[in-house]
N, CA, C and O atoms as CSV, one atom per row, in Angstrom:
chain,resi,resn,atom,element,x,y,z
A,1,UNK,N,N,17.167,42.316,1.458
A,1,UNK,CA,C,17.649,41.492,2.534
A,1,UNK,C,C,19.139,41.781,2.716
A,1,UNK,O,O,19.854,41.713,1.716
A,2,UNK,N,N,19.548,42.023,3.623
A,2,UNK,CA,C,20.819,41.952,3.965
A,2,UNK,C,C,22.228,41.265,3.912
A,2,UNK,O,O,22.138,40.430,4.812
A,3,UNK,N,N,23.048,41.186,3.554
A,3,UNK,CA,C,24.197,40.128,3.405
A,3,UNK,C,C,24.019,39.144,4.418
A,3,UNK,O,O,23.510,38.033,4.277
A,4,UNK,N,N,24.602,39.783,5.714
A,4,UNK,CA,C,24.561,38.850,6.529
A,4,UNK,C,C,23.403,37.524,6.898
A,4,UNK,O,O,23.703,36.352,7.128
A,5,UNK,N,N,21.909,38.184,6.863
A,5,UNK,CA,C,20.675,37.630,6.915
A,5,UNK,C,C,20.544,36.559,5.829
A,5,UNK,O,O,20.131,35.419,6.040
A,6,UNK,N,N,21.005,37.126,4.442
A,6,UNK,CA,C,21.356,36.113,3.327
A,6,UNK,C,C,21.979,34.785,3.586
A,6,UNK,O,O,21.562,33.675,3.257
A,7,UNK,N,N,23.127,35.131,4.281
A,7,UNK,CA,C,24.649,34.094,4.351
A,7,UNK,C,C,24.524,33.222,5.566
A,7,UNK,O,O,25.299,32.301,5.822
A,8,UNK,N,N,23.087,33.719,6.585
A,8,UNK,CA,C,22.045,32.858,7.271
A,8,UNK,C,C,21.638,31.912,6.698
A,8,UNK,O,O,21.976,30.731,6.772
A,9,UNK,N,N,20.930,32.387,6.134
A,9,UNK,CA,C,19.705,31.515,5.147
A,9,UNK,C,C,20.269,30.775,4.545
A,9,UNK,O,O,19.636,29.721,4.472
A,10,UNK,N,N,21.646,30.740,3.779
A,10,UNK,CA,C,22.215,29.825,2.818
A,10,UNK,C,C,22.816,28.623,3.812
A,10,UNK,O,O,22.863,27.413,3.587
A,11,UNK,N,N,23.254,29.361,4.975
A,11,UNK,CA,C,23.714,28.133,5.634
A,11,UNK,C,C,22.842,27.298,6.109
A,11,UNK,O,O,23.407,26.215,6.257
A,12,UNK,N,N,21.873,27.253,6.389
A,12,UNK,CA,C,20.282,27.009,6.671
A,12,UNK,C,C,19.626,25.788,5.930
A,12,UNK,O,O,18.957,24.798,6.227
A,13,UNK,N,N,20.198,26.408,4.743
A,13,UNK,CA,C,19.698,25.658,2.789
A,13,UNK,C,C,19.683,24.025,3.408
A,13,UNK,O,O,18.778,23.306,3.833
A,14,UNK,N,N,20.660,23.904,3.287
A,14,UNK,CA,C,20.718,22.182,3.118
A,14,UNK,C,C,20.434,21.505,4.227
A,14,UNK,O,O,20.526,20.278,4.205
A,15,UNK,N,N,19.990,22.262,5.538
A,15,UNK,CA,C,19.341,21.414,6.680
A,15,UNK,C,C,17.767,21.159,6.490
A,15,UNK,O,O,16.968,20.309,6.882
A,16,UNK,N,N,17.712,22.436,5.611
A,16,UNK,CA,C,15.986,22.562,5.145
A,16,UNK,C,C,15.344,21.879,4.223
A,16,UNK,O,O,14.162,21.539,4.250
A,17,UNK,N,N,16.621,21.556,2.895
A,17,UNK,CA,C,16.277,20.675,1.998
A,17,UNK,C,C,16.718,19.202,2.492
A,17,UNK,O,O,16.910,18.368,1.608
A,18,UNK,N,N,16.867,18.879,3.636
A,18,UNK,CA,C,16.944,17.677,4.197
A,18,UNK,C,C,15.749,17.180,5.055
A,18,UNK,O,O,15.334,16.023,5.113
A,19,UNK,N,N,15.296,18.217,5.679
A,19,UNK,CA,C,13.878,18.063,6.412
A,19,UNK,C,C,12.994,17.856,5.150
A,19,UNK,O,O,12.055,17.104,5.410
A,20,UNK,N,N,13.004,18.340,3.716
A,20,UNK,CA,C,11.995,17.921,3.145
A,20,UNK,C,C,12.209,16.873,2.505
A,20,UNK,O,O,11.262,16.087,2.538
A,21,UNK,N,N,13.440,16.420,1.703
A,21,UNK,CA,C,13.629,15.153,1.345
A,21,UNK,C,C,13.453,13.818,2.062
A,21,UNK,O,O,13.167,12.758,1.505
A,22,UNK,N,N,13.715,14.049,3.724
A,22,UNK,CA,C,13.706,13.357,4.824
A,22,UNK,C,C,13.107,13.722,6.076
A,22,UNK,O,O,13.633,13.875,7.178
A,23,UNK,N,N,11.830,13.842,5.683
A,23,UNK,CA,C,11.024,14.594,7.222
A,23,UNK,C,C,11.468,13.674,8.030
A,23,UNK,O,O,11.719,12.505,7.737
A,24,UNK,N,N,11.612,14.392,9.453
A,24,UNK,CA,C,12.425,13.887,10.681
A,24,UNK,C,C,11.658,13.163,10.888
A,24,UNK,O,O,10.580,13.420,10.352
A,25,UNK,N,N,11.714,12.010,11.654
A,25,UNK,CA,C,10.503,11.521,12.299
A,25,UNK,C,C,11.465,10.847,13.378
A,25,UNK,O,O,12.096,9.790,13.343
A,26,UNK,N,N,11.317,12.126,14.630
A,26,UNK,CA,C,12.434,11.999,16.066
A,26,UNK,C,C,12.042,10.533,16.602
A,26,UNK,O,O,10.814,10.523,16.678
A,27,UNK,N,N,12.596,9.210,17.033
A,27,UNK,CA,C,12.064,8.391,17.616
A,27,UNK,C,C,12.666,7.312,17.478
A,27,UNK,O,O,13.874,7.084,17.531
A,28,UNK,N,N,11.489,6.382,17.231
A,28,UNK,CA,C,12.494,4.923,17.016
A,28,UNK,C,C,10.830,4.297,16.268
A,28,UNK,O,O,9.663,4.583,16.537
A,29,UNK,N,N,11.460,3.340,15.243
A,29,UNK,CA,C,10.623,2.796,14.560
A,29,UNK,C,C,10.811,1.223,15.059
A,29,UNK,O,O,11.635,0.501,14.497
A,30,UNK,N,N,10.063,0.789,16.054
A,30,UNK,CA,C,10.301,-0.922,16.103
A,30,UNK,C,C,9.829,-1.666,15.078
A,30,UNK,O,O,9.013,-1.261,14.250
A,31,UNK,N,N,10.570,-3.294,15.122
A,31,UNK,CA,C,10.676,-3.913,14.248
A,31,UNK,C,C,9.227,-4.121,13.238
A,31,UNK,O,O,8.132,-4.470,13.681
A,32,UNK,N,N,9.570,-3.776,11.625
A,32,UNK,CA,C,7.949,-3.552,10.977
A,32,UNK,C,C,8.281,-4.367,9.963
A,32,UNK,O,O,9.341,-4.249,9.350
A,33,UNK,N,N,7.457,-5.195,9.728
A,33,UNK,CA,C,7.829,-6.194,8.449
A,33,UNK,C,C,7.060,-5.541,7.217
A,33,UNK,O,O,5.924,-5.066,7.194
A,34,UNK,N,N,8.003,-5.651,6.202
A,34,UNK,CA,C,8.171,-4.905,4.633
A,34,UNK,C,C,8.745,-5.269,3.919
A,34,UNK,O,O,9.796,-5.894,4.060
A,35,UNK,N,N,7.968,-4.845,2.521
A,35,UNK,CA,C,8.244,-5.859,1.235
A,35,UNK,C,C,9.267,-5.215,1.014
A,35,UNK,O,O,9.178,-3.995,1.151
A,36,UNK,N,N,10.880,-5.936,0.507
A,36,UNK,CA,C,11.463,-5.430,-0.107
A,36,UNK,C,C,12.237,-6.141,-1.429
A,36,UNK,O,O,12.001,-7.313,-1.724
A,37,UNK,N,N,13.260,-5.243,-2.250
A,37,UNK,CA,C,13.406,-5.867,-3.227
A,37,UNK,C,C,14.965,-4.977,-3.403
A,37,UNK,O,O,15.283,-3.836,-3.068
A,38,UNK,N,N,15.926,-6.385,-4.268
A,38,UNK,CA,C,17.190,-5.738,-4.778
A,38,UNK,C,C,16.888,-5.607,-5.855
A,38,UNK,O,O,16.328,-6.553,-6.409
A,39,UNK,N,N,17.123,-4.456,-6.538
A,39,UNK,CA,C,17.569,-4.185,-7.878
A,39,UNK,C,C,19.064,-4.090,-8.777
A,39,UNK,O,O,20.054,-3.378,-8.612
A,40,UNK,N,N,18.778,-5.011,-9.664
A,40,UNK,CA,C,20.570,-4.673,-10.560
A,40,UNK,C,C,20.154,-3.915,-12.009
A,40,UNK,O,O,19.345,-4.499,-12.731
A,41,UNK,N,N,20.514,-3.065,-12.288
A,41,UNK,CA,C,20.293,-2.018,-13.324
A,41,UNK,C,C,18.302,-1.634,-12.897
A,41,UNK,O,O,17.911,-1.265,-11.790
A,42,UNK,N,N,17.782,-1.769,-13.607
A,42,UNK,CA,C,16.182,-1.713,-13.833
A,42,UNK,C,C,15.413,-3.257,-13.575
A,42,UNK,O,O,14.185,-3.195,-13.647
A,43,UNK,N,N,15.829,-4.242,-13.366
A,43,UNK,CA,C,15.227,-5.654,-13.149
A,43,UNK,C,C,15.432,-5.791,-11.483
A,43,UNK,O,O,16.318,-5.247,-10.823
A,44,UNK,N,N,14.377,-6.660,-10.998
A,44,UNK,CA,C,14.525,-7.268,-9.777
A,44,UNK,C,C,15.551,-8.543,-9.615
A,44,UNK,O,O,15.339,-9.516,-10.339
A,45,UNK,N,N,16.404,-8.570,-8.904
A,45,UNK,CA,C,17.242,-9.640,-8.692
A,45,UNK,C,C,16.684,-10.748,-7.300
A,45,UNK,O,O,16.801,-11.951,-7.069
A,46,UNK,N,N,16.066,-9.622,-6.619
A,46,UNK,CA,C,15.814,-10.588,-4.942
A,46,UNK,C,C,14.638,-9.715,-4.537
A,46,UNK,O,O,14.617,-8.485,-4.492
A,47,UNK,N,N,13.767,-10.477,-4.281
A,47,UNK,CA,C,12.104,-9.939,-3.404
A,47,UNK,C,C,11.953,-10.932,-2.065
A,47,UNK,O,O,11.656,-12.125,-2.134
A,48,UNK,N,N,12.206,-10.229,-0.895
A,48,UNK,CA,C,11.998,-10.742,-0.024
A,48,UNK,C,C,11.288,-9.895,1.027
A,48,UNK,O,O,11.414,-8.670,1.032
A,49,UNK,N,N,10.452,-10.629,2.022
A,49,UNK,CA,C,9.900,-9.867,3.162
A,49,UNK,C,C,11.312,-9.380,4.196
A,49,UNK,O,O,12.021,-10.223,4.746
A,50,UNK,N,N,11.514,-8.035,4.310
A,50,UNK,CA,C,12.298,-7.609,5.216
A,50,UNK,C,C,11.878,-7.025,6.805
A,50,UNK,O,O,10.649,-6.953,6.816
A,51,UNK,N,N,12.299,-6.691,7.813
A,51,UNK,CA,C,12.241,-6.198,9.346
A,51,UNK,C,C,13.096,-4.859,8.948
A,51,UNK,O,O,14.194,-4.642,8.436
A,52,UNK,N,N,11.989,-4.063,9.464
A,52,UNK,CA,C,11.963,-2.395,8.948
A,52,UNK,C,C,12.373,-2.067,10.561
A,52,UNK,O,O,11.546,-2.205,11.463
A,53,UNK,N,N,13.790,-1.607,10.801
A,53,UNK,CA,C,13.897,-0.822,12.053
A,53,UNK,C,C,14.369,0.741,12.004
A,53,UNK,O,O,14.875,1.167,10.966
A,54,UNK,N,N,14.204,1.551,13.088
A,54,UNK,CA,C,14.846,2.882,12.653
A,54,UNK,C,C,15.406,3.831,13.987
A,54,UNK,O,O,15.776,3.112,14.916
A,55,UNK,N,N,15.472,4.582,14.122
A,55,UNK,CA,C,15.708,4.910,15.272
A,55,UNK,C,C,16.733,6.721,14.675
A,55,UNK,O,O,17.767,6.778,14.009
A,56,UNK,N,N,15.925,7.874,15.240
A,56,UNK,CA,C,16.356,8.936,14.414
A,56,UNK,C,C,16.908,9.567,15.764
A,56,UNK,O,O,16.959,8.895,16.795
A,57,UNK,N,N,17.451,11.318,15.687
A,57,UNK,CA,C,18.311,12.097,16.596
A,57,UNK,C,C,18.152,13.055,16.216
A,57,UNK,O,O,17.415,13.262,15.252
A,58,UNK,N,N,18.966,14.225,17.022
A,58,UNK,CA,C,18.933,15.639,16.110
A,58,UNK,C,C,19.938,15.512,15.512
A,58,UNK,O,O,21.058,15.319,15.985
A,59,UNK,N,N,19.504,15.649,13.954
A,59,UNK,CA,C,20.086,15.834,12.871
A,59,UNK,C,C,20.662,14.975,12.293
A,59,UNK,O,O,21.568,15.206,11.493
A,60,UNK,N,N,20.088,13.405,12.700
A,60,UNK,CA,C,21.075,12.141,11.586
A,60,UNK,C,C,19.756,11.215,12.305
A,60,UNK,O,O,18.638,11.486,12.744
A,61,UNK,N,N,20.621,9.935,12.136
A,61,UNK,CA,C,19.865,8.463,12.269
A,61,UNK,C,C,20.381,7.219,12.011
A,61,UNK,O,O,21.591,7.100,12.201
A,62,UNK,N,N,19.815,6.334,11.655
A,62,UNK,CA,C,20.030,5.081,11.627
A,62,UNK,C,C,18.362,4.301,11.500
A,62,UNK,O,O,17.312,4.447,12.125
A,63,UNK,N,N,18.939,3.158,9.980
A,63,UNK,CA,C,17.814,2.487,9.824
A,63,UNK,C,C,18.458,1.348,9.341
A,63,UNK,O,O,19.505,1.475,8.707
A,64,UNK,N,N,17.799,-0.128,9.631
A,64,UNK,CA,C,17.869,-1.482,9.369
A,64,UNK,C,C,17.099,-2.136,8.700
A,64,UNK,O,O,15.911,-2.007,8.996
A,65,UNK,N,N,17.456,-3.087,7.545
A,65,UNK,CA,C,16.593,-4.100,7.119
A,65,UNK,C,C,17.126,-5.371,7.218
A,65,UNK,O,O,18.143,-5.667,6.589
A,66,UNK,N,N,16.613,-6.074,7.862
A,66,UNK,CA,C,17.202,-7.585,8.320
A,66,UNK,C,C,16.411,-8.558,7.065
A,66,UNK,O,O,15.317,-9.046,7.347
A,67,UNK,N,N,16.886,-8.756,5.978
A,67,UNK,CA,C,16.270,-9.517,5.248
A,67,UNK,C,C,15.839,-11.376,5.660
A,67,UNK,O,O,16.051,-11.974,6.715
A,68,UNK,N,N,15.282,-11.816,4.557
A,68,UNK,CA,C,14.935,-13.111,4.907
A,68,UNK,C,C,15.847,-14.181,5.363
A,68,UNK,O,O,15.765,-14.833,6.404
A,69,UNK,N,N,16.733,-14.260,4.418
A,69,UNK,CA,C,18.248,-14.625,4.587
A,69,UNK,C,C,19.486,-14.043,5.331
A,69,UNK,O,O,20.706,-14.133,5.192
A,70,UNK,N,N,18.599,-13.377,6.219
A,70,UNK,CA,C,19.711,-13.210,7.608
A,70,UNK,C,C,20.423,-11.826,7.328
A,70,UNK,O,O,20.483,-10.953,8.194
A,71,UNK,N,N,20.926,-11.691,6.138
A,71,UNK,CA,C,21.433,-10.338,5.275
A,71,UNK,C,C,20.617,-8.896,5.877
A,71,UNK,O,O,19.484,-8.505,5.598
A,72,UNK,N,N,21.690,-8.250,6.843
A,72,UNK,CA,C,21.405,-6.925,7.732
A,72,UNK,C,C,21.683,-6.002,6.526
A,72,UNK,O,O,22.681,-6.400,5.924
A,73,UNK,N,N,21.200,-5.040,6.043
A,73,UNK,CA,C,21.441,-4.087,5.468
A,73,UNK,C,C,20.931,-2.477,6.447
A,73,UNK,O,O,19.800,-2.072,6.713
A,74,UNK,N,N,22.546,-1.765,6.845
A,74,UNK,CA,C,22.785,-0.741,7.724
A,74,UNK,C,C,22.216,0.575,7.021
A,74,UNK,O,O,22.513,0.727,5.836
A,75,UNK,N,N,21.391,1.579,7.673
A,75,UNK,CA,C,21.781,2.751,6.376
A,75,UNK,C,C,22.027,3.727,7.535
A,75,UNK,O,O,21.424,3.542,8.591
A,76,UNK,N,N,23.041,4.952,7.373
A,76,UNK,CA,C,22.731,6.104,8.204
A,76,UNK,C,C,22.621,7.344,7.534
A,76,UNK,O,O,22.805,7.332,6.316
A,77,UNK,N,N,22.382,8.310,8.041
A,77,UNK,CA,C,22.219,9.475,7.559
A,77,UNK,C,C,22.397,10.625,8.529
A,77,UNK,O,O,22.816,10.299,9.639
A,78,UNK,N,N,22.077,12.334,8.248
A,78,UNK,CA,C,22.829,13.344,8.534
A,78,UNK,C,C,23.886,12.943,9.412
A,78,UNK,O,O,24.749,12.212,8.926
A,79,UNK,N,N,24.021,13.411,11.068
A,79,UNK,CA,C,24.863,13.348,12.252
A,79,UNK,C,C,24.991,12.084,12.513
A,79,UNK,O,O,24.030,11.333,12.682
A,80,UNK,N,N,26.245,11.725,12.571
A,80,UNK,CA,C,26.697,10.589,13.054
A,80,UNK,C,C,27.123,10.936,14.876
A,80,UNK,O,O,26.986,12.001,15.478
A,81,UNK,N,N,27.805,9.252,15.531
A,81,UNK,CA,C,28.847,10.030,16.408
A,81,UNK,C,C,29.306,10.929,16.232
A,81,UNK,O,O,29.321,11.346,15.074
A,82,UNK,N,N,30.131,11.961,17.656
A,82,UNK,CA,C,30.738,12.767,17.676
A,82,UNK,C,C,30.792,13.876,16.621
A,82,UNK,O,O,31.856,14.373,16.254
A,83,UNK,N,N,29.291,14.331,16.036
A,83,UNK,CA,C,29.007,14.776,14.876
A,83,UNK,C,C,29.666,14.885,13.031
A,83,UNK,O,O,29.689,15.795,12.203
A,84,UNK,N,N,30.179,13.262,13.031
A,84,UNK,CA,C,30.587,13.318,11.943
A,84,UNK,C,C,29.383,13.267,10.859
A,84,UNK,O,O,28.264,12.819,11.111
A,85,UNK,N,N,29.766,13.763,9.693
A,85,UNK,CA,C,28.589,13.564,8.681
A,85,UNK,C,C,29.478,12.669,7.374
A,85,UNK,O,O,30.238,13.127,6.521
A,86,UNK,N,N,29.054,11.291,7.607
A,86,UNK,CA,C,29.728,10.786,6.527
A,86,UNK,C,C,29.198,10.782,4.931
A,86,UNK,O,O,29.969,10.437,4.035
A,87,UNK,N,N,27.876,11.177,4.666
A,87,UNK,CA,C,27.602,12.035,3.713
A,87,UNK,C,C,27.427,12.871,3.053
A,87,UNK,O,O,27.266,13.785,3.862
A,88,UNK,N,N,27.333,13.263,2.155
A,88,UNK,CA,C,26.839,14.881,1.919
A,88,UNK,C,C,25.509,14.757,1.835
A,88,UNK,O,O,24.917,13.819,1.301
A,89,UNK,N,N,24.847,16.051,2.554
A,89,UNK,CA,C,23.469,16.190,2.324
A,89,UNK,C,C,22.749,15.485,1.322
A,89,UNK,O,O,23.168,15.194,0.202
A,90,UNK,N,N,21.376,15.174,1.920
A,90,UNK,CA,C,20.928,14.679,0.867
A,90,UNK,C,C,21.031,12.957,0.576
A,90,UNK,O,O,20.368,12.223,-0.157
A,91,UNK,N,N,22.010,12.731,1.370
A,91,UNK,CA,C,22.884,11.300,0.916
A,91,UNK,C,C,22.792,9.716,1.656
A,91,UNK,O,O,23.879,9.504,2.193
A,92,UNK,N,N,22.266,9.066,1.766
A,92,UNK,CA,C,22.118,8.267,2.965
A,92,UNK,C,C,22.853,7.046,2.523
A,92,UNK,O,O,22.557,6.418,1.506
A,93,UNK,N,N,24.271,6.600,3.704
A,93,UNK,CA,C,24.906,5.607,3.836
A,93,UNK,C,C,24.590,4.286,3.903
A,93,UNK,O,O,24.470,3.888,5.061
A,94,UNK,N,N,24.407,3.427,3.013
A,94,UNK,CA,C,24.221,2.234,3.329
A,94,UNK,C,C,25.704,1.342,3.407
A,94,UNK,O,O,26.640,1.498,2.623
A,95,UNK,N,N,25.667,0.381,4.544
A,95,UNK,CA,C,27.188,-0.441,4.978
A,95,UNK,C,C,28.377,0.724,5.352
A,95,UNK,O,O,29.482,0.414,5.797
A,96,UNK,N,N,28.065,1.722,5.162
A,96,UNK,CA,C,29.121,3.068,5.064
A,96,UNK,C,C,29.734,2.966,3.714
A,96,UNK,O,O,30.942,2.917,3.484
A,97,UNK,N,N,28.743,2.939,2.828
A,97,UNK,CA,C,29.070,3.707,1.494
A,97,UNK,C,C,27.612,4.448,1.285
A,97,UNK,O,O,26.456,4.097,1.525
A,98,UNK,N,N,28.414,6.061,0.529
A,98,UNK,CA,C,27.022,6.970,-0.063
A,98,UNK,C,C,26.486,6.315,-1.253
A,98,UNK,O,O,26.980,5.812,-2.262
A,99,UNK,N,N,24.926,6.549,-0.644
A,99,UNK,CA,C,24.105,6.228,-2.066
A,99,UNK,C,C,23.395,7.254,-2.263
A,99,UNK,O,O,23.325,8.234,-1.522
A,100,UNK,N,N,22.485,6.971,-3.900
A,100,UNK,CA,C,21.256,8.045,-4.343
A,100,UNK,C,C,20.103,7.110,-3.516
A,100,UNK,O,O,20.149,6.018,-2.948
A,101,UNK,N,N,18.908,8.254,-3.783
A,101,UNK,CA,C,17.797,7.723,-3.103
A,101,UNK,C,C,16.750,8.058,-4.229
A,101,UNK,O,O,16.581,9.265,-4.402
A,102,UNK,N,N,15.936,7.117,-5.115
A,102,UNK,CA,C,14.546,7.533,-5.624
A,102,UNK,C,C,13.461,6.660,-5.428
A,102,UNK,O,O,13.658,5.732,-4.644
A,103,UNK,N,N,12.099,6.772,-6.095
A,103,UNK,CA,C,11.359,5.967,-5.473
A,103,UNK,C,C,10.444,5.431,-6.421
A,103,UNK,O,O,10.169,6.007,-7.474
A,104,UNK,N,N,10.076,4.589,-6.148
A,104,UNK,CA,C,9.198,3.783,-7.687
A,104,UNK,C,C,7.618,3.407,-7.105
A,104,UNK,O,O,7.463,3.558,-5.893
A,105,UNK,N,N,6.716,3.038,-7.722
A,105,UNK,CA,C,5.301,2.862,-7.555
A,105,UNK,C,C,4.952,1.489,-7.092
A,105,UNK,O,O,5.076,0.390,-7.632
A,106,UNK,N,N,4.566,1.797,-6.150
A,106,UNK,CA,C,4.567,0.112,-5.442
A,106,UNK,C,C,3.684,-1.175,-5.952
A,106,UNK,O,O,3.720,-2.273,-5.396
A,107,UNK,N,N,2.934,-0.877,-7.031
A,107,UNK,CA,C,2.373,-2.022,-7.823
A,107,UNK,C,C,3.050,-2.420,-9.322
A,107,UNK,O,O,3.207,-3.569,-9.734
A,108,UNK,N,N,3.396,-1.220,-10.002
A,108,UNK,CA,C,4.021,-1.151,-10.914
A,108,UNK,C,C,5.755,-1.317,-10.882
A,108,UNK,O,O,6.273,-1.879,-11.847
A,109,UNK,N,N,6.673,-0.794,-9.705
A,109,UNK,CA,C,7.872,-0.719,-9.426
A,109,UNK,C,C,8.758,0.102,-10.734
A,109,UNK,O,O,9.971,0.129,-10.943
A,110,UNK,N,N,7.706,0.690,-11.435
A,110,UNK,CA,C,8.755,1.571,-12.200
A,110,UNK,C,C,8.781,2.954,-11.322
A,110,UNK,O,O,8.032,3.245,-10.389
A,111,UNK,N,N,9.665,3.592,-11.781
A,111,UNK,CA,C,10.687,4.632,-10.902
A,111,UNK,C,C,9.571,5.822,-10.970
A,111,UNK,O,O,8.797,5.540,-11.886
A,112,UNK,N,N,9.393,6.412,-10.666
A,112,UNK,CA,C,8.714,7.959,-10.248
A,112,UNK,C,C,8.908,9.460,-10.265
A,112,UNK,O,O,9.812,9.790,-9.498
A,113,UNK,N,N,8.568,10.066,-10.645
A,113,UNK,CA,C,9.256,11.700,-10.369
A,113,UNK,C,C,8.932,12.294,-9.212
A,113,UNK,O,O,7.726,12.422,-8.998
A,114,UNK,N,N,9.899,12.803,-8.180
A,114,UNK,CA,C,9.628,13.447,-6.977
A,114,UNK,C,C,8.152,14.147,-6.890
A,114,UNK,O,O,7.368,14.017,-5.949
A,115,UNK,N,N,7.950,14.893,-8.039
A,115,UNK,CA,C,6.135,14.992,-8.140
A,115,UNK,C,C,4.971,14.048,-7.684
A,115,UNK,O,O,3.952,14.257,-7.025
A,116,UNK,N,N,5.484,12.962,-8.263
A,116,UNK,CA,C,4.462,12.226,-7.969
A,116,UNK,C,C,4.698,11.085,-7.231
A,116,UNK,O,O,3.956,10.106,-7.324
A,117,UNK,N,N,6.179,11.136,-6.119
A,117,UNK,CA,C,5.836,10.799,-4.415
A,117,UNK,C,C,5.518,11.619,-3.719
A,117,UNK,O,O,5.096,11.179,-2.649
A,118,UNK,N,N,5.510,13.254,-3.857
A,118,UNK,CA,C,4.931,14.002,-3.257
A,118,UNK,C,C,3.358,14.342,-3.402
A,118,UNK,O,O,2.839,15.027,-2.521
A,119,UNK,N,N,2.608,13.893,-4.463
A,119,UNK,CA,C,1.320,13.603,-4.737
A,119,UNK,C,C,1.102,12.110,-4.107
A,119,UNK,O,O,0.044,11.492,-4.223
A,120,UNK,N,N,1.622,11.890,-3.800
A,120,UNK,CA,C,1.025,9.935,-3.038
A,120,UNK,C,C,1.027,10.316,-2.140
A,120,UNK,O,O,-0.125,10.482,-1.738
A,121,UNK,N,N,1.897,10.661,-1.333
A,121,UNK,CA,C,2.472,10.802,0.312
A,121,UNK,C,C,0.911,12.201,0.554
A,121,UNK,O,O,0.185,12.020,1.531
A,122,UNK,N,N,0.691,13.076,-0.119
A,122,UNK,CA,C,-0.513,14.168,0.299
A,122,UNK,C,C,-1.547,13.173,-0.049
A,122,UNK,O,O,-2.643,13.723,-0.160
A,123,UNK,N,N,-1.573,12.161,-0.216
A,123,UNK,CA,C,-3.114,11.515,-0.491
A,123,UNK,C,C,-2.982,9.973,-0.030
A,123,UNK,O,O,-3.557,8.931,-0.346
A,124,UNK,N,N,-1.799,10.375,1.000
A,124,UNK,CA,C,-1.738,8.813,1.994
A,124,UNK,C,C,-1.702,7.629,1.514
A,124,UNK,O,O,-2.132,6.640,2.108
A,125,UNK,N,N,-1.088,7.627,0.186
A,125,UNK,CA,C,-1.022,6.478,-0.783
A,125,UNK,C,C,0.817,5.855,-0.972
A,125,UNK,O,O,1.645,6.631,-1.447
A,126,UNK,N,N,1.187,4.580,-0.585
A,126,UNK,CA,C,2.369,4.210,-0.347
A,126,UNK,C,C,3.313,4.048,-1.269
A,126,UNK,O,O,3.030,3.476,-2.321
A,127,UNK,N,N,4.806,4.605,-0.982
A,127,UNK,CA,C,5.584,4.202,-2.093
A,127,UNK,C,C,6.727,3.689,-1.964
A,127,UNK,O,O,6.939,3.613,-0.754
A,128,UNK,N,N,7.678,3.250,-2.597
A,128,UNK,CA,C,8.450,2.356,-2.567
A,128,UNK,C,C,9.885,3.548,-2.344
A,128,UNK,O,O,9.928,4.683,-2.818
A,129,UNK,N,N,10.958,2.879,-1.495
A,129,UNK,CA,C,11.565,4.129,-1.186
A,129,UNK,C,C,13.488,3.524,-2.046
A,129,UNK,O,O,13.633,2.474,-1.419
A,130,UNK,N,N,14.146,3.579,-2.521
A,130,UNK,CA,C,15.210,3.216,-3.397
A,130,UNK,C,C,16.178,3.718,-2.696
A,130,UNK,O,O,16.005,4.859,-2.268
A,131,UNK,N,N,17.217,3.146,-2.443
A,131,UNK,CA,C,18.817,3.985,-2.351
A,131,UNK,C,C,19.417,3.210,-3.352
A,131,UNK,O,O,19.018,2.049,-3.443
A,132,UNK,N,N,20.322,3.611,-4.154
A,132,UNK,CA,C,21.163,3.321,-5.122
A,132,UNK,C,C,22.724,3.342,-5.060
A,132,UNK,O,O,23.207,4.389,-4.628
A,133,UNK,N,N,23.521,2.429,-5.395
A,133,UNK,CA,C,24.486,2.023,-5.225
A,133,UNK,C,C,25.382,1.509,-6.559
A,133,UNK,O,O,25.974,0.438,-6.419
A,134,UNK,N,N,25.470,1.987,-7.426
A,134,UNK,CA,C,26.197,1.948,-8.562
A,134,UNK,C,C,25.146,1.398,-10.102
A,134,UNK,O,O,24.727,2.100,-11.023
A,135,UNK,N,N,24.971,-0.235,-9.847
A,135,UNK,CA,C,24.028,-0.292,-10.666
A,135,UNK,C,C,23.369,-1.587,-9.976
A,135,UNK,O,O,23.170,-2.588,-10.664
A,136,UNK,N,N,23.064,-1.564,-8.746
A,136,UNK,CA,C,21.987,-2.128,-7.324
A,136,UNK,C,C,21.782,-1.020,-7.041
A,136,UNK,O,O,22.489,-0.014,-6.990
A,137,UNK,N,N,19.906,-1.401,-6.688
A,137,UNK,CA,C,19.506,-0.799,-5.959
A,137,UNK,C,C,18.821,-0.919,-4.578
A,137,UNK,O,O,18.586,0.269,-4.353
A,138,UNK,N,N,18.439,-1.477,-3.711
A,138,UNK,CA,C,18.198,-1.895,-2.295
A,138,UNK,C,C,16.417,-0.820,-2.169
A,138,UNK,O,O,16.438,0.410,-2.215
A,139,UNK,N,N,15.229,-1.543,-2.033
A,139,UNK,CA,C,14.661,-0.332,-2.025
A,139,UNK,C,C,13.052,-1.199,-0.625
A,139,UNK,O,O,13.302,-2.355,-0.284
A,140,UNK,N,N,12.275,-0.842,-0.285
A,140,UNK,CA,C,11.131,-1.199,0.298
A,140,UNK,C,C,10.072,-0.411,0.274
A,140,UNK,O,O,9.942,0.647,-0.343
A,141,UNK,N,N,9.149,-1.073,1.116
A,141,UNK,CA,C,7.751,-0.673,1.026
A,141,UNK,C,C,7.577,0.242,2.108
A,141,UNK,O,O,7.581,-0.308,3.210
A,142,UNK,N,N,7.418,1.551,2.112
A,142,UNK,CA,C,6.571,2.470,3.150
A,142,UNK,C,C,5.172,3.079,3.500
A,142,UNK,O,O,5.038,3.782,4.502
């Protein structure tokens, strides 16, 4: 392969490993009610029914959870306005701070290996989706 064709492809990398961490889904998600839950270290602190909104673009987004108690929790991700990216790949903003993202088993709520949300999701079976924020975690039902 060629240098140049290479130095393609690399620039390429992290839009590609974003489509798979975060398949696009171009549109708008109206209001969907979903279980969600705060986490502080590994314990549940707050389980409440949340309002699942979303609304995606080329190359970023925006998603909402309006909890029970009124409490909006913002998240965005890739392209912002005027194409800012206030994360790094990979990274999705909640309030406009970066968090991690993992995902736990929705009967059990212990945490998961990317293996085996990618074995649920091929066999249409639901999982719990996490962003992380120091030692909270903010996570719901998909």
């Amino acid at each position: 392969m060629k240098w140049r064709s290479m130095k393609k492809l690399l620039a390429l990398l992290p839009i590609i490993m974003i489509g798979v961490v975060f398949p696009a889904r171009a549109g708008r998600v109206e209001s969907t009610p979903v279980s969600c839950w705060l986490f502080r270290g590994d314990k549940v602190a707050l389980k409440q029914t949340c309002i699942y909104e979303s609304v995606s673009w080329a190359g970023g987004g925006a998603s909402s959870l309006r909890w029970e108690d009124g409490v909006r929790t913002k998240m965005t991700w890739g392209l912002q306005g005027r194409g800012e990216k206030p994360c790094a790949d990979g990274s999705i903003g909640i309030d406009g701070v970066c968090s991690t993202n993992y995902f736990r088993h929705p009967t059990t709520l212990k945490q998961i290996s990317e293996e085996e949300r990618e074995s649920r999701l091929k066999n249409n079976q639901r999982i719990v989706t996490c962003l992380q924020l120091r030692d909270k975690s903010i996570c719901w039902l998909r």
